[in-house]
N, C-alpha and C positions, 0 to 999 in steps of 0.2 A: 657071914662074909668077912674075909680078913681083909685087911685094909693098911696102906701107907700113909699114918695120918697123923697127925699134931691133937686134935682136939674138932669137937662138933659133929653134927651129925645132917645130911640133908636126908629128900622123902627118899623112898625105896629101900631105906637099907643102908647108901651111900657115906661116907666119909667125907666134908667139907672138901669140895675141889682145891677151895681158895689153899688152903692146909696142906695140899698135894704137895707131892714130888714133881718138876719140871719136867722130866724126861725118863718118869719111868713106872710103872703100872698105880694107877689108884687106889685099886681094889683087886680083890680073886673072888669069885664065887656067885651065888645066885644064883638065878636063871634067864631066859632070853623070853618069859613073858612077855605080853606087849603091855602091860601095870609097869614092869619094870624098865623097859625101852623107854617109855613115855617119860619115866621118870627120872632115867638118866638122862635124856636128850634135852628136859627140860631144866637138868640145873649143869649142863655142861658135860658130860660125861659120855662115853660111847665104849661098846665092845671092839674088842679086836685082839682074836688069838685065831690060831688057824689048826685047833683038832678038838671036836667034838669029845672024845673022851677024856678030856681036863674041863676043869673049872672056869666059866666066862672071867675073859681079864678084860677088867674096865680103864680106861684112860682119861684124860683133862691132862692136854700136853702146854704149856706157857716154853714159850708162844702159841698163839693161836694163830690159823692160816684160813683167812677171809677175803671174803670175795664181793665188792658190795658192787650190785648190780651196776651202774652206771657208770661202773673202772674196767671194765671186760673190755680185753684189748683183743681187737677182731686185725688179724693179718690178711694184707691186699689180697694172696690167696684165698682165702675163706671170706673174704667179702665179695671175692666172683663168684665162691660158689654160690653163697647166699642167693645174691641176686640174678644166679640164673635158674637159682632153684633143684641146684643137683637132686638133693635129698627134698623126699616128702617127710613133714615132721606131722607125729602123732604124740598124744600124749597119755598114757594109762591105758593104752591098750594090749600091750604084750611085756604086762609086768616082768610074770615070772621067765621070758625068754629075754628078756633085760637083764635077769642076776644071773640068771645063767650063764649071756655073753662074757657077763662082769667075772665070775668064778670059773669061765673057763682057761689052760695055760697060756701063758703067755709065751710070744715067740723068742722070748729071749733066756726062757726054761725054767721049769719050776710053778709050783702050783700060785694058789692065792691064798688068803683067808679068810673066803668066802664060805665056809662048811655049809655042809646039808642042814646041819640044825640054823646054821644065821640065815641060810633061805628062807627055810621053814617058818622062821621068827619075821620075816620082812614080807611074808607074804601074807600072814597076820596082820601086821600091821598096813598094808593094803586094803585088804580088805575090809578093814577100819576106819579107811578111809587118810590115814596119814602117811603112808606112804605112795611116791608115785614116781612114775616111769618117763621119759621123755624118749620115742622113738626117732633114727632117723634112717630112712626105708631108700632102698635104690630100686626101682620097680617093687614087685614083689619079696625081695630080699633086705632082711633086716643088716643095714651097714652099719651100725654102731650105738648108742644111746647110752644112759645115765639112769639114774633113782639113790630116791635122798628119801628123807624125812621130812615132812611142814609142820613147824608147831607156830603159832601166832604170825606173826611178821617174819620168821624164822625159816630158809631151805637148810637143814643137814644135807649137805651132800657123800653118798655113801663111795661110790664107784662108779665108772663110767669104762664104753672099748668101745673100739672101732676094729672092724672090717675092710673100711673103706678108707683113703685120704679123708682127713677133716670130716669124719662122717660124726666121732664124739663132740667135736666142738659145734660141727652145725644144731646137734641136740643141745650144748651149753647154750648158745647165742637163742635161740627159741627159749628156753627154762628162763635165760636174763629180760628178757623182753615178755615175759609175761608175770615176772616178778616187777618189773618196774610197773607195769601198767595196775599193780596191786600193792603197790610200795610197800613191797617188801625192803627190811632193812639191810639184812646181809645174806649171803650162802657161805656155810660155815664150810669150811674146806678141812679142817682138821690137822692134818701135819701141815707143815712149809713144806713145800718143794720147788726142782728148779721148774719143771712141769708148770705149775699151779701159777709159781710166778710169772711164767710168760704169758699167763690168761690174766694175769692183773691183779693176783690174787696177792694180798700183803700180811704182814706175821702183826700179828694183835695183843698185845698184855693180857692174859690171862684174865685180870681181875680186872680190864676194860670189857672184854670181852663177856664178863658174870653177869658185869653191872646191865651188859646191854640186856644179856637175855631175861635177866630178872623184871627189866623194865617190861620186855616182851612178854613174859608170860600173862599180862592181863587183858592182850588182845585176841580176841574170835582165832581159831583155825580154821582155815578153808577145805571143809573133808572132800574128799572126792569123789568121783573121780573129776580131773579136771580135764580143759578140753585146748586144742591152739586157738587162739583168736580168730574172728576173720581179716582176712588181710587189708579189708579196708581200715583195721583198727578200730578205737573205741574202748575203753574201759568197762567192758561187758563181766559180768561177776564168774563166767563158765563153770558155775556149780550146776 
């Protein structure tokens, strides 16, 4: 694995995030094992290239773009939906028609960097239990959803679409309320954007952002599949 590095070495292979370049690849190479997933996600690090016949490019961007569950800025719009319940929300149930949605074009042109192999690798880690899906359904039809990664206290969030008005954010606002009711610490959102911003999400020092999840790594992961609450609530474990 070739690397943009100062000095040190984390698990997998990996080059010290802290060492990184702010805005520009960490690493080239490896592979999209889920050994190697787990063990990028768990010191900070994540893929993101968009052609399978190159070499996985790894990242750790400073800033970091976080999202801690109890800053989710829910707009009067999507607080009606909410509460009238447009969308039914599920959760791990139609993972792989989740990355799908996520890897399909978008309307404004041009693919994603979503590749066959990064499916193939999230559907792995699925079935492992750390990756999962949050659906949000308009009768029978999938309107839009999300899937991330859970390590400890920890959501990675990978991608999210919508179909419908507010049909991804009604998936956010379910993922936030069932991480609060598990206190979870943050969902890593990964770049800044103005998007992420307007969900609440804020740009994080890098090396705040290490120190958390370093903390985080000596807590339990919640494998899955996980489930929505019932709506009377409750802090029920949904393992």
């Amino acid at each position: 694995m070739s690397a943009s590095r100062a000095r040190g070495a984390v698990a997998g292979g990996f080059p010290d995030p802290r060492t990184g370049p702010a805005d520009a690849p960490l690493a080239t190479g490896g592979d999209l094992s889920a050994e190697r997933l787990l063990a990028a996600y768990g010191h900070g690090i994540f893929p993101w290239f968009d052609d399978d016949r190159s070499p996985p490019v790894w990242w750790s961007p400073d800033p970091r773009a976080v999202l801690f569950p109890d800053r989710l800025r829910v707009s009067r719009s999507l607080a009606r939906r909410l509460r009238r319940g447009d969308y039914a929300i599920t959760m791990d149930t139609a993972f792989a028609t989740v990355v799908e949605g996520c890897a399909a074009p978008r309307e404004s042109g041009g693919g994603t960097w979503i590749t066959p192999g990064m499916r193939a690798a999230y559907q792995r880690l699925h079935a492992l239990g750390f990756a999962h899906s949050v659906e949000a359904w308009d009768g029978q039809r999938l309107a839009g959803g999300l899937y991330g990664v859970s390590l400890g206290g920890m959501f990675f969030g990978e991608s999210m679409f919508s179909r419908r008005t507010d049909a991804s954010k009604a998936a956010l606002a379910a993922l936030v309320a069932r991480l609060e009711g598990w206190r979870f610490e943050l969902i890593d959102c990964q770049l800044p954007n103005a998007h992420l911003s307007s969900l609440g999400a804020e740009p994080m020092a890098r090396d705040e952002f290490l120190d958390r999840l370093a903390r985080n790594r000596a807590r339990a992961t919640r494998r899955g599949p996980w489930t929505v609450p019932p709506a009377t609530g409750g802090d029920d474990d949904g393992d």
